[in-house]
KOLZAPA-178240 format. One line per 10 residues: number of its first residue (from 1); for each residue x, y, z of C-alpha. Coordinates in steps of 0.25 Angstrom, whole numbers. Last residue first. Example, Ala and Ser with C-alpha at 12.3 -4.5 7.8 and 13.67 -1.06 7.14 Angstrom:
% residues 2
2 = 55/-4/29 ~ 49/-18/31
***
This chain:
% residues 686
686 = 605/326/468 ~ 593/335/476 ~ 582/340/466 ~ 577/353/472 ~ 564/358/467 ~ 557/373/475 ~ 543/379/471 ~ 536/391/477 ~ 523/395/471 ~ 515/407/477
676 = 502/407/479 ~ 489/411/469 ~ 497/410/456 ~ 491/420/445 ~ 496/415/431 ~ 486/407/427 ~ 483/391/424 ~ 486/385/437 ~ 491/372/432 ~ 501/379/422
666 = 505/386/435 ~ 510/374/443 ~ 515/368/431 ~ 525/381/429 ~ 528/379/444 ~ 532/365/442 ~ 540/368/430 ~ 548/378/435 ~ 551/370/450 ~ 557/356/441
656 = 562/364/431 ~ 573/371/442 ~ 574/359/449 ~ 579/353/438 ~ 570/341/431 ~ 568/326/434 ~ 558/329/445 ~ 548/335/433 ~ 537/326/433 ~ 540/321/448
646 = 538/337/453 ~ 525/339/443 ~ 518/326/449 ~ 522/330/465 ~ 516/343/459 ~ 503/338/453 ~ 500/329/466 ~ 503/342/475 ~ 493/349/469 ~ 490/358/456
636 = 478/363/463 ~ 464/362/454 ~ 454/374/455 ~ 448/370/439 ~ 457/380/433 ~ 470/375/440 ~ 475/377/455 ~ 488/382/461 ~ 489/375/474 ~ 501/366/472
626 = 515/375/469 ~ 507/387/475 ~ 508/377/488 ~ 523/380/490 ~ 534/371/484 ~ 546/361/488 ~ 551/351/476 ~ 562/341/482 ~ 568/331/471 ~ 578/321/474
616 = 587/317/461 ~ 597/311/471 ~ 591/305/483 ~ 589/312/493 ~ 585/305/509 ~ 575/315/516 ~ 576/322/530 ~ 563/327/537 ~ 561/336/547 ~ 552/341/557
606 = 547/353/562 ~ 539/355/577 ~ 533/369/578 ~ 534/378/590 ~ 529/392/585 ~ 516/390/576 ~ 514/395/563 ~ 527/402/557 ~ 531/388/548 ~ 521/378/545
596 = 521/365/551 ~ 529/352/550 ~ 539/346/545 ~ 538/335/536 ~ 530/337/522 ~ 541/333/512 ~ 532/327/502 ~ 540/314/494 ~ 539/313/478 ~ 544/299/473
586 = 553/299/460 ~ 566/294/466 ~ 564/307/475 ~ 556/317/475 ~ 552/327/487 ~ 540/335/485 ~ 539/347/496 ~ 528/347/506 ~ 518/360/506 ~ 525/367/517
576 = 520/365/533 ~ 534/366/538 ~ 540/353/531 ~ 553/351/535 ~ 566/346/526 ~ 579/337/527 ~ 582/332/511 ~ 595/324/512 ~ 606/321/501 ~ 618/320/513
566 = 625/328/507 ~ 612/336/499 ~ 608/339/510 ~ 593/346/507 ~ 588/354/519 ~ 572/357/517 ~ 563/366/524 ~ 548/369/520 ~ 542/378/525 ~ 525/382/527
556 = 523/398/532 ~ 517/405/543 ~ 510/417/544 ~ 497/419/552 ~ 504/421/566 ~ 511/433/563 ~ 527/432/559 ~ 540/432/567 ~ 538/420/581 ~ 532/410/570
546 = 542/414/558 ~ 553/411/567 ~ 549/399/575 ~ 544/392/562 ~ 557/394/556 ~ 564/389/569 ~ 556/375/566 ~ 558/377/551 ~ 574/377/555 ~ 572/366/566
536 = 565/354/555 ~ 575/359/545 ~ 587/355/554 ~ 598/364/557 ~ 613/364/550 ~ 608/378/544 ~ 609/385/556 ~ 610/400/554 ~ 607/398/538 ~ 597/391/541
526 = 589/400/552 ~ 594/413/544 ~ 587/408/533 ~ 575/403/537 ~ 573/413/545 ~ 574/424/534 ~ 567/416/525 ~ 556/415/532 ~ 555/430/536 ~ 555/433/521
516 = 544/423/518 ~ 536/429/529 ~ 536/443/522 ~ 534/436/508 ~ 519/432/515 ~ 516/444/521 ~ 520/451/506 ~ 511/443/498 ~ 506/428/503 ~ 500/421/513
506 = 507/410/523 ~ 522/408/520 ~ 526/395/509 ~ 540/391/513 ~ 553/383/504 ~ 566/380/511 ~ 576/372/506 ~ 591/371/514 ~ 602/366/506 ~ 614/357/512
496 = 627/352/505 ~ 635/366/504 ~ 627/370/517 ~ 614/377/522 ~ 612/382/507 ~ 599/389/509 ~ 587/388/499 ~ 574/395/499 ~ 560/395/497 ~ 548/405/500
486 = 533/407/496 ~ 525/418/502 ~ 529/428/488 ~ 529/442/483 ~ 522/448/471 ~ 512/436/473 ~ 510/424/469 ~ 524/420/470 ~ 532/411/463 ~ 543/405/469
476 = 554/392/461 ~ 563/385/467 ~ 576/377/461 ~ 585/367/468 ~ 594/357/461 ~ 604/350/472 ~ 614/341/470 ~ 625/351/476 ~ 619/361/481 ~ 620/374/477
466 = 607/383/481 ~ 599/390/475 ~ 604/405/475 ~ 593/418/476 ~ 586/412/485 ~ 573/418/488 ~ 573/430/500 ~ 577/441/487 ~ 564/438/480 ~ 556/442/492
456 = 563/456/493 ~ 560/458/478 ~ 544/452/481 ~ 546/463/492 ~ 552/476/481 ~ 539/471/474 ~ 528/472/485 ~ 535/485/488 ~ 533/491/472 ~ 518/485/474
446 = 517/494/489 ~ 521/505/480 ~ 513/503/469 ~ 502/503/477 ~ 506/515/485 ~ 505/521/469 ~ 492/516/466 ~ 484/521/480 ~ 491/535/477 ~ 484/535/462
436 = 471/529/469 ~ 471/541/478 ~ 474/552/464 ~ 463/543/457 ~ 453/547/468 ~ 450/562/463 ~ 449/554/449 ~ 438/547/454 ~ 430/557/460 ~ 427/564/446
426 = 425/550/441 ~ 415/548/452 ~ 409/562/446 ~ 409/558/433 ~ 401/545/435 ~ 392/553/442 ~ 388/560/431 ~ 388/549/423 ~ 378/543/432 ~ 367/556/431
416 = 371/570/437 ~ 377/576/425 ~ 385/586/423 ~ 399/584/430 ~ 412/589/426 ~ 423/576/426 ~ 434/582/435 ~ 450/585/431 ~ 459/584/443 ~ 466/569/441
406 = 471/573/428 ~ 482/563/427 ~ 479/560/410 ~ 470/549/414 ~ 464/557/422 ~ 460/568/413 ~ 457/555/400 ~ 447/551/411 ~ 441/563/412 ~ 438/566/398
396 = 433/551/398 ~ 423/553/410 ~ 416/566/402 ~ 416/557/389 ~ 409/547/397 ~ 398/558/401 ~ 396/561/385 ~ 395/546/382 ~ 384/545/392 ~ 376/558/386
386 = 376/555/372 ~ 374/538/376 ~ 361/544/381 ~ 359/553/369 ~ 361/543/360 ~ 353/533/366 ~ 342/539/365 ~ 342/544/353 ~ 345/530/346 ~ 334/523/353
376 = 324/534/350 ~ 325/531/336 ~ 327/516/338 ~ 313/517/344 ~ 306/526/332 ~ 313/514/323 ~ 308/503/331 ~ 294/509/331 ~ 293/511/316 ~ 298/498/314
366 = 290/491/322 ~ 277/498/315 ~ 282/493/302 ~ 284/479/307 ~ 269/479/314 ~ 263/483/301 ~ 268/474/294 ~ 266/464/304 ~ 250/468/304 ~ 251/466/289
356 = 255/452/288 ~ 246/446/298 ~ 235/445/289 ~ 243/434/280 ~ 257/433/279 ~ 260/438/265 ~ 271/436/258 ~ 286/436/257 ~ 291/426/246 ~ 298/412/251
346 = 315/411/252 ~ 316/416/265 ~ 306/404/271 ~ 316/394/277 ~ 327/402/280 ~ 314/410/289 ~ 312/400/297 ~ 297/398/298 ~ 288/393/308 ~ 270/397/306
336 = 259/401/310 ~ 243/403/303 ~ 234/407/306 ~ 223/404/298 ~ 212/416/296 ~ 195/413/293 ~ 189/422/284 ~ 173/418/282 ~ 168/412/271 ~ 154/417/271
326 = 141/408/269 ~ 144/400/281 ~ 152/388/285 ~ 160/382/273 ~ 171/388/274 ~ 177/398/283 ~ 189/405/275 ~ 205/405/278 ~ 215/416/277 ~ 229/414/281
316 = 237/421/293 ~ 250/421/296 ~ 261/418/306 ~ 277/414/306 ~ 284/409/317 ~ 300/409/319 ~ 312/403/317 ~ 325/409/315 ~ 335/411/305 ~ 345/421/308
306 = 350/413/322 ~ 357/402/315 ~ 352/402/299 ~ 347/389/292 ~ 337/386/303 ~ 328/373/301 ~ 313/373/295 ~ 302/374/306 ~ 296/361/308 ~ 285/355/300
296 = 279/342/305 ~ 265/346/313 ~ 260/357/307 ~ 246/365/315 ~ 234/367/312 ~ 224/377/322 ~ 209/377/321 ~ 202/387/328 ~ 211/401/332 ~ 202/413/336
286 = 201/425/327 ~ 200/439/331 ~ 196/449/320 ~ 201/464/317 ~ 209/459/305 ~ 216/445/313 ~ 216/446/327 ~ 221/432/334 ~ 213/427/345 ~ 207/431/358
276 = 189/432/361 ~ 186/444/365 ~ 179/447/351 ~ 170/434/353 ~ 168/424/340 ~ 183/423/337 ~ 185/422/321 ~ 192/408/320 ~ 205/407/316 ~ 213/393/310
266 = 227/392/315 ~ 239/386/305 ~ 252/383/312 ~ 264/379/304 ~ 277/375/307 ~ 288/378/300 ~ 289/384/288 ~ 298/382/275 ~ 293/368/272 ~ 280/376/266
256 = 266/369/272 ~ 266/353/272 ~ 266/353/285 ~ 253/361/286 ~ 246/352/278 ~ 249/341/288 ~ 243/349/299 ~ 232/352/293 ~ 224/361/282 ~ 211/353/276
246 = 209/353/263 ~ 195/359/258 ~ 188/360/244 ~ 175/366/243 ~ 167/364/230 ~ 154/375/230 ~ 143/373/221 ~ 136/386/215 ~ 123/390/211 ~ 109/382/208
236 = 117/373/195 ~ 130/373/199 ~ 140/381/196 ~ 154/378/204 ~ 162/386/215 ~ 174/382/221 ~ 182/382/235 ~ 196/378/240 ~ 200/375/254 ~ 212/371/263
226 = 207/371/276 ~ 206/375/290 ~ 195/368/299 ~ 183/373/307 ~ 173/367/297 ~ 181/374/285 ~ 190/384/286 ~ 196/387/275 ~ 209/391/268 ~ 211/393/254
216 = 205/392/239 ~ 193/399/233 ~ 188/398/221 ~ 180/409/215 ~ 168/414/219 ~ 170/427/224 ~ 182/422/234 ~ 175/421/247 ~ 160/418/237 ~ 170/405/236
206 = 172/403/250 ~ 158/404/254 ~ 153/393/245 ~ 165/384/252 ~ 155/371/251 ~ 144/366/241 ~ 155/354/237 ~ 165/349/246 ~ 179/343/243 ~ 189/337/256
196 = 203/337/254 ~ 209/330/268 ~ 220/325/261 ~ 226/336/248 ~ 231/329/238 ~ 225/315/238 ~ 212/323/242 ~ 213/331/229 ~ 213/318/220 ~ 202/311/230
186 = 193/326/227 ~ 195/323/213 ~ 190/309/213 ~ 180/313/222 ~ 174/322/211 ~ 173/312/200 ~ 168/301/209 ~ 157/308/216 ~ 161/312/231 ~ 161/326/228
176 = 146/327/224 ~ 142/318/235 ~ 143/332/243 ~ 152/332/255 ~ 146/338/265 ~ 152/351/276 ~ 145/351/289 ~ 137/361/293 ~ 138/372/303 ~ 140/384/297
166 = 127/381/288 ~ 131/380/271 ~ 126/387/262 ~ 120/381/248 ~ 129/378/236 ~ 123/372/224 ~ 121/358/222 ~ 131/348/212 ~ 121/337/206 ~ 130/335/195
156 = 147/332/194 ~ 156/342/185 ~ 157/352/195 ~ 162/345/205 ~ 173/339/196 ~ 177/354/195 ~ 176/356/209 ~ 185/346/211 ~ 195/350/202 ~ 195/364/206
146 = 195/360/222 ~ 209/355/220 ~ 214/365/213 ~ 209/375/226 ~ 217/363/235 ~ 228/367/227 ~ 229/383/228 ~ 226/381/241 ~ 239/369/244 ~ 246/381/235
136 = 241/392/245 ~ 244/386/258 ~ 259/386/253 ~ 260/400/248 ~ 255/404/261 ~ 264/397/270 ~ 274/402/262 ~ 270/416/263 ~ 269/415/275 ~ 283/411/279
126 = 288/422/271 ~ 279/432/279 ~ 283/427/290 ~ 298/429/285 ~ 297/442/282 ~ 289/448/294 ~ 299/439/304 ~ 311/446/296 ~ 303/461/301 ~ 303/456/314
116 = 316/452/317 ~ 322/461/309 ~ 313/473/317 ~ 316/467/331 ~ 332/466/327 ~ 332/481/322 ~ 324/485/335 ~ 333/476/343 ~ 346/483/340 ~ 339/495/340
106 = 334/494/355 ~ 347/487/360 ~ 358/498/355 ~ 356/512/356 ~ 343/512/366 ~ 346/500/374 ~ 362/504/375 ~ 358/519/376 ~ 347/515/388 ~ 357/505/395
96 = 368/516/394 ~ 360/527/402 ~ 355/517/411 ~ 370/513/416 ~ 374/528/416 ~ 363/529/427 ~ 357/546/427 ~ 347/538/416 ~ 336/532/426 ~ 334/546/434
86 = 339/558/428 ~ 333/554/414 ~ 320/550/420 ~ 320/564/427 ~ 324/570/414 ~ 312/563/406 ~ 302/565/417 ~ 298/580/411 ~ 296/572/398 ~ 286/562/403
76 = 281/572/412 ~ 278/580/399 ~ 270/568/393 ~ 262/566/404 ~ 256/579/405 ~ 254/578/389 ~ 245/566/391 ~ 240/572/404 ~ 233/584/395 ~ 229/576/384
66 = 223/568/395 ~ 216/579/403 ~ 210/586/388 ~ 204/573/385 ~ 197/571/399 ~ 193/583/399 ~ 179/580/394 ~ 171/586/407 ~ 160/576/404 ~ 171/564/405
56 = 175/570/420 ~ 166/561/429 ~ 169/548/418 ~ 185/549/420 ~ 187/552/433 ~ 200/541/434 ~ 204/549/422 ~ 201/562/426 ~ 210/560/437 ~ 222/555/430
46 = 220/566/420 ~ 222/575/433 ~ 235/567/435 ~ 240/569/423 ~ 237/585/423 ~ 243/587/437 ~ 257/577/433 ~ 257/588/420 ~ 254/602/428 ~ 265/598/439
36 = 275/595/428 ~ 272/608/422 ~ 275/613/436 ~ 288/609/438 ~ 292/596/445 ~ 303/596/456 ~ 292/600/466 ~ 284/589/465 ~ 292/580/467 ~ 295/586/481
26 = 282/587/483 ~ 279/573/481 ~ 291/570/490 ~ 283/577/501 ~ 271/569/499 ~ 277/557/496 ~ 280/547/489 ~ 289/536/491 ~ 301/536/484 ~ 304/535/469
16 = 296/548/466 ~ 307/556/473 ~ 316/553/463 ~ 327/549/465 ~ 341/555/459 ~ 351/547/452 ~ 363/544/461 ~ 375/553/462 ~ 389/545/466 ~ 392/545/482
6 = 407/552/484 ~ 416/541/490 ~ 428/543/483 ~ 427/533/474 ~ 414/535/471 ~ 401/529/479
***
């Protein structure tokens, strides 16, 4: 509801969002034009013929239908756009959500998304490349290896042609090898590479893989992945086959390039059924087999805070079947991997094996997208943010006519969304300012009154202190509002004789300066009418007074003290006050007799008590904002810290004395906001 009680407009329902029925079917139905008629008809016809598919197959509509529904659904998506527009965008809160997402989130993460994945790109294929580089050399050297042994091979007798070997045999060591002359240069290789195993009339297949050359790579042999490196030789009846094989472990794999972390080396298997679930590689699914992994390498420390992630690198390496049929079949390695990428910049980009291609593919085709999106995103929400900041321009113009005290001029209307109705609460708004104005000025005239009574208050304080021989009064009152419940005074009852009062009234404001005012009057009248009467009968005749005049929650506490200073006595009563200090040959005394508060009850019993002075006697009479200020931690300031502050500082003037314990009392509080009025009063007696 406004201001001025006019309901705002809410967004319209549709009668779609209740329960249907019948009647509010026709009634939907009659806000839609024909053409929309024809387009839901022809979508649910399709809907028909779809469900009938096989009795109306013959007929061979079924095409035509769908191209028909197709372009039927494609106009009711345009024909909801308005309708969708009126119903979720009429909120000015959804209108700046969908500029804020399409202006600034969506381009913000598409350029993140495509840094991110474009610096994943390069540095995986960093990382493989020197995953490559490295498996070639130990290749290149077992393929060395295999050089010289075959050629001591070649030089011994007796050597047999190659004949094919059945999948499921096992591979032998020809005596050949074990000959002195050809084990010596296996031992030599073995001391480089443990594990090194030499067999002749094996790896016929790997060679016809290359044309009859060497080859050198990865097998798999037996079920195991492999270093391997295979030659032919001439012998008499054909060709003789030396296979040379290391085998890949985990030790091998931690002595891979420094700059990776931890490796991962999979073995694939072609799977034998077509449902079976694995990892497609060029239109075949593979099935992983043997798996390898590092056991000591970690991934290298980070250089750079935030810029120089971790992350996993994959690729895939081609191994060959050995040893087991007449063809040496493709077998992949997958392969994973840790990198950092401070730790592999400086190597050369290359390839990362099949994978590479399809994450080309994939990056271009993100950036495609991202930029079709970032189109859209920019038009969107620069027409939204068009028609916002046009409707904040309306409310602008209007606020520059009041501000100017044009309290006629009206926002025109021409919208029914939120901002529409925004204008027209601030239409209403300015028809209410002129009430508001009135509120303002009695305001200020009941503020100017609460003055003119913190003026009038002022006036009932002493405006004199008292002149009394050996005697040094001060008092000090705050209040915590414009006016204050706190009250002291001081009456000369005779050249010798001082009378010191000091009163806390129930509650504070005006109510409370109001019984202050009475107080004083009383007290006054009754001691200067009778001043040679006791303290104990003037607070008595005081309690009488205020009980008959005031209602029956308001009282007050007093205190009520006649110092002498002829016959250098202190004679006081205690109404119900917080006790007044009394030091004296450095001991702190509470003067707490008396009795009850004042204005509470009618026929009260008041005593008094009468107090030796000795010269340099101190008497410091307050009100409890002297003591219940409290710290940060909800800590009062207390008696204890006061009776402490008033022997710290006894020696000074009374003056110093009541400055500096109100200045502590602050201090301790910590803020400028007092929550009761502080009243203090020091008089050192001589």
């Amino acid at each position: 509801m406004s201001g001025s009680g006019t309901q705002l407009r809410e967004p319209p329902r549709s009668p779609l969002g209740h329960r249907m029925s019948s009647r509010r079917l026709g009634l939907f139905l009659r806000k839609t034009t024909v053409a929309d008629r024809v387009a839901l008809a022809v979508i649910l016809i399709y809907i028909a013929l779809a469900i009938l598919h096989r009795a109306v197959t013959p007929l061979g509509s079924i095409p035509f239908i769908g191209l028909l529904a197709f372009i039927a659904f494609v106009y009711l998506a345009i024909r909801s756009i308005p309708w969708i527009r009126h119903r979720w965008l009429w909120s000015l809160r959804n209108r700046l959500w969908m500029v804020y997402v399409f202006a600034a989130i969506i381009p913000i993460l598409l350029l993140i998304a495509m840094v991110a994945g474009s610096a994943y790109l390069l540095e995986l294929q960093i990382g493989a490349h020197l995953l490559h580089d490295d498996l070639q050399e130990r290749v290149n050297v077992i393929a060395a290896d295999t050089n010289l042994i075959a050629a001591a091979v070649s030089r011994e007798k007796g050597i047999e042609p190659d004949r094919p070997v059945a999948p499921n045999s096992t591979a032998v060591v020809s005596p050949i090898l074990s000959r002195p002359a050809v084990a010596s240069v296996i031992a030599a290789a073995q001391a480089e590479w443990p594990g090194l195993s030499a067999y002749l009339n094996h790896g016929s297949q790997l060679v016809r893989a290359v044309n009859g050359g060497q080859f050198k790579g990865l097998v798999e042999f037996r079920g195991r992945l492999y270093f391997s490196s295979a030659e032919s030789l001439d012998v008499s009846g054909g060709k003789a086959t030396v296979l040379v094989i290391a085998p890949i472990t985990s030790t091998t794999l931690d002595s891979l390039p420094p700059q990776l972390g931890p490796i991962d080396f999979t073995l694939l298997d072609p799977a034998t059924s077509r449902s079976a679930r694995g990892i497609r590689l060029n239109g075949t699914t593979y099935v992983p087999e043997q798996q390898i992994s590092s056991v000591t390498r970690k991934t290298p420390p980070s250089k750079y805070w935030l810029i120089d992630p971790a992350f996993n690198g994959i690729s895939t390496l081609e191994a060959r079947r050995a040893d087991t049929g007449a063809d040496a079949v493709e077998r992949p390695v997958f392969a994973k991997f840790a990198l950092r990428p401070s730790s592999v910049n400086a190597a050369l980009l290359t390839s990362v094996g099949d994978l590479g291609p399809v994450l080309v593919e994939g990056l271009e085709v993100m950036g495609v997208v991202f930029l079709l999106l970032e189109i859209a995103a920019f038009t969107t929400g620069y027409l939204l943010a068009r028609t916002i900041t046009g409707s904040v321009s309306d409310l602008y113009q209007g606020t520059l006519h009041v501000r100017r005290g044009d309290l006629g001029y009206r926002i025109h209307i021409s919208r029914q969304d939120q901002l529409g109705s925004l204008a027209e609460s601030f239409n209403e708004m300015i028809g209410s300012v002129g009430e508001l104005l009135d509120e303002q000025r009695e305001r200020q005239k009941l503020a100017h009154e609460v003055e003119i009574a913190s003026e009038v208050q002022q006036q009932l304080f002493p405006r004199t202190l008292p002149n009394i021989p050996g005697l040094d009064i001060a008092a000090i009152c705050r209040p915590a509002r414009v006016v204050s419940g706190d009250y002291y005074d001081f009456i000369t009852l005779s050249p010798t004789r001082v009378a010191i009062a000091v009163a806390d009234i129930s509650g504070k404001g005006i109510f409370a300066a109001l019984l202050m005012a009475s107080l004083q009057a009383a007290l006054r009248s009754t001691a200067m009418f009778d001043g040679s009467c006791s303290t104990a009968e003037l607070v008595s005749r005081l309690n009488r007074h205020l009980f008959k005049n005031t209602s029956d929650d308001r009282y007050a506490t007093f205190f009520y003290a006649i110092y002498d200073s002829e016959a250098k006595t202190l004679t006081y009563t205690n109404a119900g006050h917080l006790p007044p200090l009394f030091v004296t040959d450095g001991c702190v005394q509470s003067l707490d007799q008396g009795g009850t508060v004042v204005g509470l009850f009618e026929d009260v019993k008041y005593t008094e008590c009468t107090m030796l002075v000795k010269p340099g006697s101190l008497l410091v009479a307050f009100s409890d904002g002297l003591t219940e200020p409290e710290n940060v931690y909800g800590e009062e300031f207390g008696i204890a810290r006061l009776r402490s502050e008033v022997l710290h500082h006894r020696d000074m003037p009374a003056e110093r004395i009541a400055d500096s314990l109100v200045t502590t009392v602050e201090q301790w509080a910590g803020t400028a906001e007092q929550a009761d009025d502080i009243t203090v009063v020091v008089a050192r007696m001589n």
